[in-house]
C-alpha positions in Angstrom: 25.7 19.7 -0.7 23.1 17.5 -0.6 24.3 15.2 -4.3 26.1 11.7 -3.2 26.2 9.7 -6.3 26.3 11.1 -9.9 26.7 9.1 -13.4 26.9 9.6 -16.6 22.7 10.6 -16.6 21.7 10.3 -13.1 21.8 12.4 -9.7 20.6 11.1 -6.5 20.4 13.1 -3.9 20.1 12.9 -0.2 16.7 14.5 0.8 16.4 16.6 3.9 15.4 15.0 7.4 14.1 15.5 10.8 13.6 13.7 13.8 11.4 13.6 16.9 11.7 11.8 20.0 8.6 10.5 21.6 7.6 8.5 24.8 6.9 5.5 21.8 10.2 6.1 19.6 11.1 8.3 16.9 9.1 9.9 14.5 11.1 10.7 11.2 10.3 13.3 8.7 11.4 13.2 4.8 10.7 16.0 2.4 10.6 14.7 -1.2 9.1 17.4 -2.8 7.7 16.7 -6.5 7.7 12.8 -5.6 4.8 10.9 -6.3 3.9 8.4 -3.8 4.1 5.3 -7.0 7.2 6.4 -7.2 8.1 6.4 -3.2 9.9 3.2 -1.8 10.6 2.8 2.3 12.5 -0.8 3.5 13.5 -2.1 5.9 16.2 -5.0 5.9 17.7 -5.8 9.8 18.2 -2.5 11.4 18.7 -0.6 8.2 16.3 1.8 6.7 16.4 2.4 3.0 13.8 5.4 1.4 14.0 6.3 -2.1 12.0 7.9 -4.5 11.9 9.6 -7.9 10.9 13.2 -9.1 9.9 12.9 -12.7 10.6 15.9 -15.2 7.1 16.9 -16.7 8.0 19.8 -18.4 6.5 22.9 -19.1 7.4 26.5 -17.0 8.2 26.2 -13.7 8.7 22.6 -13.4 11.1 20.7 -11.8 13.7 18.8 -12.7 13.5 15.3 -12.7 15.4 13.9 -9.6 16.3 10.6 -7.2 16.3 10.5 -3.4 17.6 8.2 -1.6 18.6 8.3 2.7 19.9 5.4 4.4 19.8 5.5 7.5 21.1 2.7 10.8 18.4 2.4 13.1 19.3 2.2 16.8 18.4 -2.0 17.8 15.5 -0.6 20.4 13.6 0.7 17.1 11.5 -2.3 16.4 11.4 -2.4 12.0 8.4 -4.8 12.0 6.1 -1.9 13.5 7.1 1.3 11.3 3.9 3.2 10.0 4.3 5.6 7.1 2.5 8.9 6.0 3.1 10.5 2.9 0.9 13.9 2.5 2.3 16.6 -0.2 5.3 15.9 -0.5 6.3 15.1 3.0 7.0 11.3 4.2 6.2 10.8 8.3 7.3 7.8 9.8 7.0 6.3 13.1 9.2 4.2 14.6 8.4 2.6 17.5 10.3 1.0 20.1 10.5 -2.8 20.6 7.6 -3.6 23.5 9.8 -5.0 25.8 11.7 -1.9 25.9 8.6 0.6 26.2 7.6 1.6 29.5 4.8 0.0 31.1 2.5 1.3 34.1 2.7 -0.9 36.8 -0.7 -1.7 39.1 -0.3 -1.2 42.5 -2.5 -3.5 44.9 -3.3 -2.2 48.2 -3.9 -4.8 51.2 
């Protein structure tokens, strides 16, 4: 189940991830369906990654309800936080995360004599 805090009036729940290895880092994939992006929040505080966002109620058939996200998530210390891109595109949050440059692989030049 996919509910990790509850209150008296409130729900948040953990949205649904996936993750991507490239030859840059990671790219990270959040569905937060119903969440507009005003609502949408991504941080970054040291190596900890905070997204949260909130699905309003608007009534009417076939509506959703109204809902809170939130995903926390320990990045690995190779994952350089200052250099995170974000995407948001129906519903969907991409993220890149990118490895610190010191760590990325670089081509070397080789001289011939």
């Amino acid at each position: 189940m996919n509910e990790i805090i509850t209150n008296e009036s409130t729900v948040t729940f953990r949205p649904p991830f996936k993750t991507h290895k490239t030859d840059k880092g990671i790219d990270l994939t959040v569905a937060l369906p119903g969440v507009s992006k005003d609502k949408l929040g991504v941080n970054a505080e040291g190596q900890l990654l905070t997204i949260n966002g909130e699905r309003s109620n608007p009534g009417g058939v076939g509506s959703h309800e109204a809902r809170r996200y939130e995903l926390k998530l320990q990045l690995h210390e190779d994952l350089d936080t200052n250099k995170i891109t974000a995407k948001y595109q129906n519903g969907v949050l991409t993220l890149g995360l990118q490895k610190r440059e010191e760590l990325a692989p670089k081509k070397i030049n080789i001289l011939a004599n």
